[in-house]
C-alpha atoms as one frame of an Amber mdcrd trajectory, in Angstrom:
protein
 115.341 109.034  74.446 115.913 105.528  72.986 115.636 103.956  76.651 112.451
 105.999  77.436 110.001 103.210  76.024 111.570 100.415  77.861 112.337 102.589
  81.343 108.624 103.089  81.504 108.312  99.417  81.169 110.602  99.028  83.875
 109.125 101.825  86.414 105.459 100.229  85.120 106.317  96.623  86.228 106.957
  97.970  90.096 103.516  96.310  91.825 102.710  97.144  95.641 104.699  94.735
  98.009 105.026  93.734 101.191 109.124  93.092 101.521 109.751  89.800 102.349
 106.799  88.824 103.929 106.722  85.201 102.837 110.041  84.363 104.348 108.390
  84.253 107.950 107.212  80.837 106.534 103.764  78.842 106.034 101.672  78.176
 108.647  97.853  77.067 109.143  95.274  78.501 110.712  93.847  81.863 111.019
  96.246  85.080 110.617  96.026  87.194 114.534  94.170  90.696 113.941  97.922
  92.178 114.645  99.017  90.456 112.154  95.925  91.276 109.577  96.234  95.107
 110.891 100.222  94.899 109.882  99.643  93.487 106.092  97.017  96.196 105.817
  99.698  99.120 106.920 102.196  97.498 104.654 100.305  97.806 101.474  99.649
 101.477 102.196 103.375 101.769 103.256 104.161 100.591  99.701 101.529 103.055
  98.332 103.464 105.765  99.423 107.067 104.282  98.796 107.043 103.450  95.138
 110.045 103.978  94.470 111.484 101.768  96.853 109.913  98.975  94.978 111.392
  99.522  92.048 114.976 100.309  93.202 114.455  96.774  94.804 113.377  95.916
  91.207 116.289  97.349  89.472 118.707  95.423  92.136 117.063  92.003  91.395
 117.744  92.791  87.677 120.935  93.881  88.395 121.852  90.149  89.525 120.043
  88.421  87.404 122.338  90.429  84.860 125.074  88.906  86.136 123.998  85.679
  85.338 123.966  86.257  81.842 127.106  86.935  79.675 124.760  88.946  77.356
 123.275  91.228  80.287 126.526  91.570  82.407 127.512  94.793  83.195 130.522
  95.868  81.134 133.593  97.590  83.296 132.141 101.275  82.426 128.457 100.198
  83.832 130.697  98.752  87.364 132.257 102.042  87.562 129.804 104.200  87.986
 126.793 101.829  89.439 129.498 100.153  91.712 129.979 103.799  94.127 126.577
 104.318  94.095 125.834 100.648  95.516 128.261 101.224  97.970 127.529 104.366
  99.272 124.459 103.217 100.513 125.727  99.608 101.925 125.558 100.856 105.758
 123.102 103.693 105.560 120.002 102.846 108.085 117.283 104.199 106.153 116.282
 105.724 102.413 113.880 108.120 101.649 110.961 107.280  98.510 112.950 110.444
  97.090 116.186 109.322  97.382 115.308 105.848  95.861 113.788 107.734  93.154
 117.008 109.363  92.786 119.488 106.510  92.936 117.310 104.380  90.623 117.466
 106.839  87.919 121.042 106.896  87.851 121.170 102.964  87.845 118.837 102.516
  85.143 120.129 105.584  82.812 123.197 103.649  82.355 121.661 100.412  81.329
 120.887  98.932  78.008 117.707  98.759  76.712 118.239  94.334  77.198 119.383
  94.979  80.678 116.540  97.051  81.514 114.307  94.652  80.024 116.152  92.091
  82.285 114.901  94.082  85.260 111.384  94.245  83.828 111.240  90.508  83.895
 111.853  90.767  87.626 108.192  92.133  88.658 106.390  90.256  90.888 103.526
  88.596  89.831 100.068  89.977  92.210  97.998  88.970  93.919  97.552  86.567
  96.263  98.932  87.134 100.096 102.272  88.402 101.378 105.068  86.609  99.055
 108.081  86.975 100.513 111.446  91.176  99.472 111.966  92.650  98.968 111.896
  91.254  99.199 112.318  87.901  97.068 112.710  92.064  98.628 115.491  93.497
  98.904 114.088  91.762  96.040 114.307  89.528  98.161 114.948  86.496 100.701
 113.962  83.044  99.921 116.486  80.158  98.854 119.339  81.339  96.560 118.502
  84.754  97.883 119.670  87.721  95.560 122.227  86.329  93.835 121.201  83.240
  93.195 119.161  81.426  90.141 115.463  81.835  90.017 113.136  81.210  91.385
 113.101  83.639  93.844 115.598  86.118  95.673 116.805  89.149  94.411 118.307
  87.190  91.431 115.485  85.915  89.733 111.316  86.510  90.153 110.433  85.971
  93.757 106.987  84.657  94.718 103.774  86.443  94.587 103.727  89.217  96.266
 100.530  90.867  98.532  98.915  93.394  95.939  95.653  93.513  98.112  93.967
  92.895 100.781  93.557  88.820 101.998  90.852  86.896 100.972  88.236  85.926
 103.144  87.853  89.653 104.814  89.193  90.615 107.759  87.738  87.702 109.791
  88.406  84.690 106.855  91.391  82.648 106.831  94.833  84.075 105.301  95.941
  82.770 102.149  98.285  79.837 101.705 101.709  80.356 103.177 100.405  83.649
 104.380 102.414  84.137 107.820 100.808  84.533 111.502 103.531  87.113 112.800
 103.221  90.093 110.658 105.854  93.539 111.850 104.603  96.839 111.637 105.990
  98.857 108.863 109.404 100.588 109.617 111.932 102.599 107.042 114.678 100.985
 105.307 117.426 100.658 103.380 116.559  98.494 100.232 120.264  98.756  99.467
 121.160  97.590 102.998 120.804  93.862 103.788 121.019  94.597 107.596 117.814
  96.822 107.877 115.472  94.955 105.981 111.894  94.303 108.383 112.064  90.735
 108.392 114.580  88.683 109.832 115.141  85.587 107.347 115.249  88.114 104.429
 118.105  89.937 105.654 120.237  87.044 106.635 119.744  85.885 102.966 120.058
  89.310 101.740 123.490  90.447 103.403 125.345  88.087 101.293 123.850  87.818
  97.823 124.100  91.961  98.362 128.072  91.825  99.383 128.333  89.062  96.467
 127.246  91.798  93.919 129.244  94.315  95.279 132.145  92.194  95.620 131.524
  91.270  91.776 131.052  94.800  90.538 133.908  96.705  92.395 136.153  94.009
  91.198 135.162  94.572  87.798 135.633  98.243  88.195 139.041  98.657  89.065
């Protein structure tokens, strides 16, 4: 019960996300209808996968962690979130219940300072697609999740789409807001390789095997 205050912080902090959206880069001009049509289907993808965002939460704060002597898991933590990390390293997809699950075992085996560490990791809203998960997976851009912040699963990624773009369907996209926009598709947050957008999982694969390098050496 002494975590229960600062778990709902965590679990409160999730906002609604498009993964990685920002790392298709900035470009002018007027977002395609595809494209518009595509944000609009991520944001109720999101809607209905909540706990996807905030196992990609929990990850980022799991790295930033490691930045931290203070934060860093200890060898007990490694042992038992290290398995469950790596049993879901190759699987294709994840369900919003089986994130649900998996996050609740991370984060009832975290202090209440590490779970305020993942807090710190929500993404600010609104204001256009942002860039992972993911940051997605928590996220691509530079440093990706291991790495300092800004940005990237280690540290708070950009803002993040929370709504719909400004301007209405016809108005122009907001800055940075990308013109080629996929159609939502199931995922693995915990899998670098089947993350929707290309530049986030290239810097995703290995800030993920970083961490799980990290951890399982720790855990022996």
């Amino acid at each position: 019960m002494k975590h229960l205050k600062t778990i709902c912080l965590v679990f409160a902090a999730g906002t609604v996300l498009v993964p990685g959206a920002g790392a298709q880069g900035p470009q002018s001009g007027p977002m395609p209808a595809a494209a518009q049509k595509n944000m609009k289907a991520w944001e109720t993808w999101r809607q209905k996968h909540k706990n996807i965002t905030a196992l990609e939460q929990t990850v980022r704060g799991l790295s930033l962690m490691e930045q931290d002597a203070k934060t860093k898991l200890t060898k007990e933590q490694a042992k038992a979130i290290y398995p469950a990390l790596k049993k879901w390293r190759s699987k294709k997809t994840m369900t919003d219940a089986e994130a649900k699950a998996c996050n609740k075992f991370i984060t009832g085996r975290l202090s209440t300072a590490q779970l305020k560490k993942v807090a710190s990791t929500a993404r600010p809203g609104p204001g256009g697609p942002g860039g992972p998960p993911p940051g997605g997976m928590g996220g691509p851009p530079p440093n990706g999740m291991g790495g300092p912040p800004p940005n990237g699963m280690g540290g708070p990624p950009p803002p993040a789409m929370s709504g719909p773009p400004p301007g209405g369907q016809g108005g122009p996209p907001p800055a940075g807001a990308p013109k080629q926009m996929p159609a939502p598709k199931e995922y693995n947050p915990l899998n670098p390789d089947t993350l929707p957008f290309p530049p986030e999982r290239q810097r995703a694969k290995p800030a993920m095997d970083n961490l799980l390098r990290n951890l399982g050496n720790r855990a022996k």
